[in-house]
VOPA-962629 format. One record per residue: residue in one letter; x, y negated, z of N, C-alpha, C in turn; chain. Coordinates in pm, whole numbers, plus 32768, in hexadecimal, padded with zeros to 4 digits. Last residue first. Layout:
N
atom residuo = A, neast = X, nnorth = Y, nup = Z, caeast = X, canorth = Y, caup = Z, ceast = X, cnorth = Y, cup = Z, cadena = A
...
This chain:
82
atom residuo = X, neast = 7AEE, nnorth = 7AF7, nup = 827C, caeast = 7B06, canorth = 7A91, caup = 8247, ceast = 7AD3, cnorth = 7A17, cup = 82BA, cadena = A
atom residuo = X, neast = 7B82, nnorth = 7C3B, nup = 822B, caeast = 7B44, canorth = 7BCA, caup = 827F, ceast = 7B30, cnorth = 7B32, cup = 826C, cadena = A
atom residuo = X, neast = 7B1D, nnorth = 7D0E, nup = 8160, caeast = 7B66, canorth = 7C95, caup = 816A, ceast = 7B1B, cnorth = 7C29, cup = 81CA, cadena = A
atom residuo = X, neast = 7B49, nnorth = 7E98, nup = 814F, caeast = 7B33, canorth = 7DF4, caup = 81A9, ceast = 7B75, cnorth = 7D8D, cup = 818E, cadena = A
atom residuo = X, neast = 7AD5, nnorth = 7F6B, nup = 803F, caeast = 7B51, canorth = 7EE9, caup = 807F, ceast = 7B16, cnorth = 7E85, cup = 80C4, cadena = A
atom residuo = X, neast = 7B1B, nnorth = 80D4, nup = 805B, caeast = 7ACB, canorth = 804F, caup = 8059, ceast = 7B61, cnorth = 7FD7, cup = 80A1, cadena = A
atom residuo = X, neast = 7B91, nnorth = 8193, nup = 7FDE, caeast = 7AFF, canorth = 81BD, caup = 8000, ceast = 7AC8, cnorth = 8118, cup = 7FE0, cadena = A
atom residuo = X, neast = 7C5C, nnorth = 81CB, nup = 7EB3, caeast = 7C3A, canorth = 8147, caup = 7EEF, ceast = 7BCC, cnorth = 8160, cup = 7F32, cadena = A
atom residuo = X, neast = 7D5E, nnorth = 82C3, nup = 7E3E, caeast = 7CCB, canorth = 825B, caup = 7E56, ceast = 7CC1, cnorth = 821B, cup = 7EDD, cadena = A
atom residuo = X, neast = 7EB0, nnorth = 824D, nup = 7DEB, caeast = 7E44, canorth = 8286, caup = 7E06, ceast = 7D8E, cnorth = 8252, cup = 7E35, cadena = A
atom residuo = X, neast = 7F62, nnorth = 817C, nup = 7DBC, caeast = 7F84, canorth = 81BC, caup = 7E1F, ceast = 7F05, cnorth = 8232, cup = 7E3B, cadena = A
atom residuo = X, neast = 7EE4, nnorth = 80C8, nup = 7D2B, caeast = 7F3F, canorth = 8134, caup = 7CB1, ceast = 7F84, cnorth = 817D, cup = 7D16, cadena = A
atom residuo = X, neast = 7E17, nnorth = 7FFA, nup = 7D95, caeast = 7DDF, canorth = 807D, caup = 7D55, ceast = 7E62, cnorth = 80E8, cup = 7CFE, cadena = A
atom residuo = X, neast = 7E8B, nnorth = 7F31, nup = 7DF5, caeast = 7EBC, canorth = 7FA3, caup = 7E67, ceast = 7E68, cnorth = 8014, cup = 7E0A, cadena = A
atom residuo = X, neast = 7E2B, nnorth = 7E62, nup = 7D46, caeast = 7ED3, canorth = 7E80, caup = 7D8B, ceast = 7ED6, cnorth = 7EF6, cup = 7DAD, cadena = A
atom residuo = X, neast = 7D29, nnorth = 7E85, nup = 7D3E, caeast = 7D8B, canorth = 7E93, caup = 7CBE, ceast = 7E19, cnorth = 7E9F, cup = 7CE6, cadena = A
atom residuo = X, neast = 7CE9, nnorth = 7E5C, nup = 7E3A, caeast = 7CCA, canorth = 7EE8, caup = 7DF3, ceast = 7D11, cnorth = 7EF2, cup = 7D8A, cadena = A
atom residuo = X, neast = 7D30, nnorth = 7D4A, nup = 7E38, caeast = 7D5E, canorth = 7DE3, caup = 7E8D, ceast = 7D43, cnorth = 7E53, cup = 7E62, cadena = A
atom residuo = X, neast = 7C6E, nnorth = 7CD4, nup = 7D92, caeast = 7D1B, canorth = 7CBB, caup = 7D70, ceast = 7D53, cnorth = 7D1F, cup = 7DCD, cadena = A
atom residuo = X, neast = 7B8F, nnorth = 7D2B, nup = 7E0E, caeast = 7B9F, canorth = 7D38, caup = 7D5E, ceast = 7C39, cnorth = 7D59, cup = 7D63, cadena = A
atom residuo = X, neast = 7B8B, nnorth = 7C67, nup = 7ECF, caeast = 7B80, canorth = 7D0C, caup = 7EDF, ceast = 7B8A, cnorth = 7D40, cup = 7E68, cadena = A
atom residuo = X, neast = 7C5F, nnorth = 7B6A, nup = 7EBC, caeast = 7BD5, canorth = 7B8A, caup = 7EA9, ceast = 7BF2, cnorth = 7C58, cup = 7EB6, cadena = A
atom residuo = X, neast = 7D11, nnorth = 7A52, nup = 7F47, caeast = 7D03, canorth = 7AE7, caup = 7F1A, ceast = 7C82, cnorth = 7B06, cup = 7F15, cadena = A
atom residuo = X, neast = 7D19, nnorth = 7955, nup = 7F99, caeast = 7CFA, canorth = 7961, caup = 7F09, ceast = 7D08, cnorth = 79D0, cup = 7EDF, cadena = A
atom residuo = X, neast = 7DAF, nnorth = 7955, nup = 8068, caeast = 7D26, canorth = 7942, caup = 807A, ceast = 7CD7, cnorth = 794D, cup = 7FF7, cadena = A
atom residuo = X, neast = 7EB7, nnorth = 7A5C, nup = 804F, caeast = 7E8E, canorth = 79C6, caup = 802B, ceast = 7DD1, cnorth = 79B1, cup = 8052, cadena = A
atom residuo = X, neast = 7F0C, nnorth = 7B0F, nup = 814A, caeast = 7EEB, canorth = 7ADC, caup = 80EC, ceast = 7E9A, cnorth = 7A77, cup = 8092, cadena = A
atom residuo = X, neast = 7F67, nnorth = 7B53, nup = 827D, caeast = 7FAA, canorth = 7AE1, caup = 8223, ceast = 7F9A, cnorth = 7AF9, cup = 81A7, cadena = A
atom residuo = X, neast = 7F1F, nnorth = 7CC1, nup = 8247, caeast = 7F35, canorth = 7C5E, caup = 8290, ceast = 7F64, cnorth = 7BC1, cup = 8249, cadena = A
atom residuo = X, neast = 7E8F, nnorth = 7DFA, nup = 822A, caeast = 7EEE, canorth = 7D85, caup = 81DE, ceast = 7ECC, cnorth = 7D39, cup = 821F, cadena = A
atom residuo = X, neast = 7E94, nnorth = 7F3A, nup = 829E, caeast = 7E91, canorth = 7E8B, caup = 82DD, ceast = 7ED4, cnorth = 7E52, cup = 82A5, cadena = A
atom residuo = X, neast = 7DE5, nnorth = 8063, nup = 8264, caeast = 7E89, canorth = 8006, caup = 822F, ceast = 7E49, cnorth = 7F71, cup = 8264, cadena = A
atom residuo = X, neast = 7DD5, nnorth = 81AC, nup = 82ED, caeast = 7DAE, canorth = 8133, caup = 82D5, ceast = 7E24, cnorth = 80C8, cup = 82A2, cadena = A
atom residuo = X, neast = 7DBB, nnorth = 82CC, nup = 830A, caeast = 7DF6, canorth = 827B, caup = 8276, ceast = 7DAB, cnorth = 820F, cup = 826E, cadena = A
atom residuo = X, neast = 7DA9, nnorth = 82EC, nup = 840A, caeast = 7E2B, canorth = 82FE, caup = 83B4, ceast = 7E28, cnorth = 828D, cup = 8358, cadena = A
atom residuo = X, neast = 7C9B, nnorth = 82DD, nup = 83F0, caeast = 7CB0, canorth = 8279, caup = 840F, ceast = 7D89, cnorth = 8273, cup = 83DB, cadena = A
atom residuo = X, neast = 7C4A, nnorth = 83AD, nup = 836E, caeast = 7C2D, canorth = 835E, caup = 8319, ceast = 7C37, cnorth = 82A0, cup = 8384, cadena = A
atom residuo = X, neast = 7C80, nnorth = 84BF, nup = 8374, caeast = 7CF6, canorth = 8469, caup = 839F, ceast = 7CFE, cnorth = 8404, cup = 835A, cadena = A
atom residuo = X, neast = 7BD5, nnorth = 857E, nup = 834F, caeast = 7BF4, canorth = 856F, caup = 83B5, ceast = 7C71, cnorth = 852A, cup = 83DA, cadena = A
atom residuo = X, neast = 7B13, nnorth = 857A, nup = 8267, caeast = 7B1C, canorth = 850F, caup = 82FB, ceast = 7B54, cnorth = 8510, cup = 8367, cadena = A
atom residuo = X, neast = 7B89, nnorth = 863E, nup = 81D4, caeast = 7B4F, canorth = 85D1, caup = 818E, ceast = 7B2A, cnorth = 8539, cup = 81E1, cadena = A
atom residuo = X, neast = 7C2B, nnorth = 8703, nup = 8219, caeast = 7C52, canorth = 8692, caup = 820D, ceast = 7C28, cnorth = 8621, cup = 8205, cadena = A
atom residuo = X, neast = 7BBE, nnorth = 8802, nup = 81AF, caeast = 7C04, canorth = 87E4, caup = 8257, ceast = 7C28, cnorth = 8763, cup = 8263, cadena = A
atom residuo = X, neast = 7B70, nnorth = 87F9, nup = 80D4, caeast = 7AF3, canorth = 87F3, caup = 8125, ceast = 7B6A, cnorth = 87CF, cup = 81AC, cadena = A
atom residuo = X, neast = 7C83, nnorth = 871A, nup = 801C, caeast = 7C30, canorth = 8774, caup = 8059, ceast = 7BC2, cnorth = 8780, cup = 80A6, cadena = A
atom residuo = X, neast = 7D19, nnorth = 8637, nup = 7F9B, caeast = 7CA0, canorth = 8638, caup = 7FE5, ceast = 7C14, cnorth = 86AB, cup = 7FEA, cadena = A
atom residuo = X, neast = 7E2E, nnorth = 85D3, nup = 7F68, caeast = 7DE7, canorth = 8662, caup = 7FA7, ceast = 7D59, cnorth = 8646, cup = 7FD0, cadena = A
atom residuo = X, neast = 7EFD, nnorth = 853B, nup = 7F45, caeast = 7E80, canorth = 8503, caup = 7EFF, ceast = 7E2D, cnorth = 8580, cup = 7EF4, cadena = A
atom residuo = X, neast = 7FF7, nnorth = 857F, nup = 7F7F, caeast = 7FC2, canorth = 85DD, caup = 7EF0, ceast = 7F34, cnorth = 85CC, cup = 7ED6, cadena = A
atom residuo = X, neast = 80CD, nnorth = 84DE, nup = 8008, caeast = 8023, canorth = 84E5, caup = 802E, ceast = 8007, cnorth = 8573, cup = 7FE0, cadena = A
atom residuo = X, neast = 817F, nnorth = 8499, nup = 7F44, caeast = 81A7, canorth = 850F, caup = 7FBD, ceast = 8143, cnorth = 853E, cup = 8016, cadena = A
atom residuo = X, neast = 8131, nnorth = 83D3, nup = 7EBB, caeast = 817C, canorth = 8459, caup = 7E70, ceast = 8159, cnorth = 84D0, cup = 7EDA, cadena = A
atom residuo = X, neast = 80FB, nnorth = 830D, nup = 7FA7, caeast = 8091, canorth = 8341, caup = 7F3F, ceast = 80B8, cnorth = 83B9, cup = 7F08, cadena = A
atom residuo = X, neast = 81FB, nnorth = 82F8, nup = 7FF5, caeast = 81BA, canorth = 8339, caup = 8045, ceast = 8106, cnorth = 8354, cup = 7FF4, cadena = A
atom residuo = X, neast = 82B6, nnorth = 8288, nup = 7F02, caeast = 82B7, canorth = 82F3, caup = 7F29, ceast = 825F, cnorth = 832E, cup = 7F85, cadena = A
atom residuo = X, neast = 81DE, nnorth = 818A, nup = 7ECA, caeast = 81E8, canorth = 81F8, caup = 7E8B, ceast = 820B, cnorth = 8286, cup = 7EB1, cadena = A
atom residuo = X, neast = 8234, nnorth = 811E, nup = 7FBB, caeast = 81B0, canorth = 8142, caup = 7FC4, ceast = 8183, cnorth = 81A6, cup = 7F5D, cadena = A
atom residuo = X, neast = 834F, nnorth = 8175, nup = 8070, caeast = 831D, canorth = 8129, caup = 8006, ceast = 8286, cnorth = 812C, cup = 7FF1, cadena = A
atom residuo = X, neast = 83D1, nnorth = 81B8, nup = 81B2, caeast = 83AF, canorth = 8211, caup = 811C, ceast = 834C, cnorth = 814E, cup = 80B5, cadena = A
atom residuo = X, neast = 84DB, nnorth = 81B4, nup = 8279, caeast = 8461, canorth = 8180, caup = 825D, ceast = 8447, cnorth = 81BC, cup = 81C2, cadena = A
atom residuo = X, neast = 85B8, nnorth = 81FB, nup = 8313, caeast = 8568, canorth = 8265, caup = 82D5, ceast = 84CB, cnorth = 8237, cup = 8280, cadena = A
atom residuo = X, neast = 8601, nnorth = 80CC, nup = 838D, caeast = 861E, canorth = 815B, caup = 8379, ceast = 85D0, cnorth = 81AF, cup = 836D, cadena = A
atom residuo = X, neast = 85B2, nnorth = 7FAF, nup = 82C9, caeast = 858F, canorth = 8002, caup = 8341, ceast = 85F8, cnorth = 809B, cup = 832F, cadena = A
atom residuo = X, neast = 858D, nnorth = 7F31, nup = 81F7, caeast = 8542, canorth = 7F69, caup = 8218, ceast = 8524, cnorth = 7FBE, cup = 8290, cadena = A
atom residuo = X, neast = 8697, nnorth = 7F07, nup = 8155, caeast = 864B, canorth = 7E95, caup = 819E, ceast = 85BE, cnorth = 7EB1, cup = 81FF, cadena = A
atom residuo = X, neast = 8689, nnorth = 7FE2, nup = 8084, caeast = 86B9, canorth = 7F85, caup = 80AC, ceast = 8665, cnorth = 7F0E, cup = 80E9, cadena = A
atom residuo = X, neast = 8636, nnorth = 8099, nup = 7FD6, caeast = 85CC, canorth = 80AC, caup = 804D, ceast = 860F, cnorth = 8045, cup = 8096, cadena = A
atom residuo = X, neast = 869C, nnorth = 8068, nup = 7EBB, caeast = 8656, canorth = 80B3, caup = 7EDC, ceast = 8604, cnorth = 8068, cup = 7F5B, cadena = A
atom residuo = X, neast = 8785, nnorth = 7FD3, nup = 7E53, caeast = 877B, canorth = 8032, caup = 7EDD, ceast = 873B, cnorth = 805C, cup = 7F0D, cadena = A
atom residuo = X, neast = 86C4, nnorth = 7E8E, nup = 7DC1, caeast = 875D, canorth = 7F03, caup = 7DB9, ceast = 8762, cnorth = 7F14, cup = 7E32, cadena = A
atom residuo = X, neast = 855D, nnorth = 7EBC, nup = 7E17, caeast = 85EF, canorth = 7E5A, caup = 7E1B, ceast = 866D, cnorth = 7EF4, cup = 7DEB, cadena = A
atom residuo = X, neast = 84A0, nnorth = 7F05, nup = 7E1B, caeast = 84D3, canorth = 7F27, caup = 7D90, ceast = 8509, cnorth = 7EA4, cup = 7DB0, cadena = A
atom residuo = X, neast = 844E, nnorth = 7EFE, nup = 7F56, caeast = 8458, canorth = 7F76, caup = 7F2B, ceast = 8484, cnorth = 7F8F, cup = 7E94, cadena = A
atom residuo = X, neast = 8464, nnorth = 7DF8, nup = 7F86, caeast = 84E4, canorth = 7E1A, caup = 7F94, ceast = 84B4, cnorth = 7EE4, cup = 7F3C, cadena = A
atom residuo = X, neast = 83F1, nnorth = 7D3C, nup = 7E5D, caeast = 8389, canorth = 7D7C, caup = 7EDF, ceast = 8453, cnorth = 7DB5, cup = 7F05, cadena = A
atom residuo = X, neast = 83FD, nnorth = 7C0C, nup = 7DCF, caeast = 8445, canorth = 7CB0, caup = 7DC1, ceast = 843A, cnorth = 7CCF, cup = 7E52, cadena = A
atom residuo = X, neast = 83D0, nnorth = 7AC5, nup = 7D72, caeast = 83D0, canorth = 7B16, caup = 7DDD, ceast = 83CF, cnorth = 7BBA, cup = 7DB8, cadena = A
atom residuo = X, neast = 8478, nnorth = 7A19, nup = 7C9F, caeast = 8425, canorth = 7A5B, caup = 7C8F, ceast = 8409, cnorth = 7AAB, cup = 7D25, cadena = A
atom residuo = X, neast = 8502, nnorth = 78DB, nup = 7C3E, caeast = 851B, canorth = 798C, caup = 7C6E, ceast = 848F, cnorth = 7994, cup = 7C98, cadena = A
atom residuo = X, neast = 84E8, nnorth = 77ED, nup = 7C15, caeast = 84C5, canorth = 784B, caup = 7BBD, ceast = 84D5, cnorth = 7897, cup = 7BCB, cadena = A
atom residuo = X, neast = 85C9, nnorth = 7725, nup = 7C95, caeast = 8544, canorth = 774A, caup = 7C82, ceast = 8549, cnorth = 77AE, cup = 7C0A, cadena = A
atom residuo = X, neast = 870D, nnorth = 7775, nup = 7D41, caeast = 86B3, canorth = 771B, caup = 7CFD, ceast = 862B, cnorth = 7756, cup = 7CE6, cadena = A
């Protein structure tokens, strides 16, 4: 019926369920980053750490991403295509 709520699979019961084999969470691969940003680091894998959100509402704003994805670490910049 109505009123459930959507629950990402990564804080579903089992952890990493549904996800693939060996797939990590975004938390855990933020944890496991150490958010290093050394002189050896600072560009050189600044396409690495690129992220492609996809199928989101036309009513997303670059505000509402940065506020989502800001507790995984910093934010250089956000494309919203539109």
């Amino acid at each position: 019926g109505g009123g459930s709520k959507y629950v990402p699979p990564s804080q579903r019961g089992g952890g990493s369920a549904g996800m693939g084999g060996g797939a990590k969470s975004l938390s855990a691969l933020a944890a496991a980053s150490g958010g290093g940003d050394g002189p050896d680091r600072r560009n050189d894998d600044r396409d690495a750490n690129t992220l492609r959100v996809t199928n989101i509402s036309e009513d997303t704003t670059e505000a509402d991403l940065q506020e989502l994805f800001q507790p995984f670490g910093r934010i250089s910049r956000v494309y919203l295509a539109k």
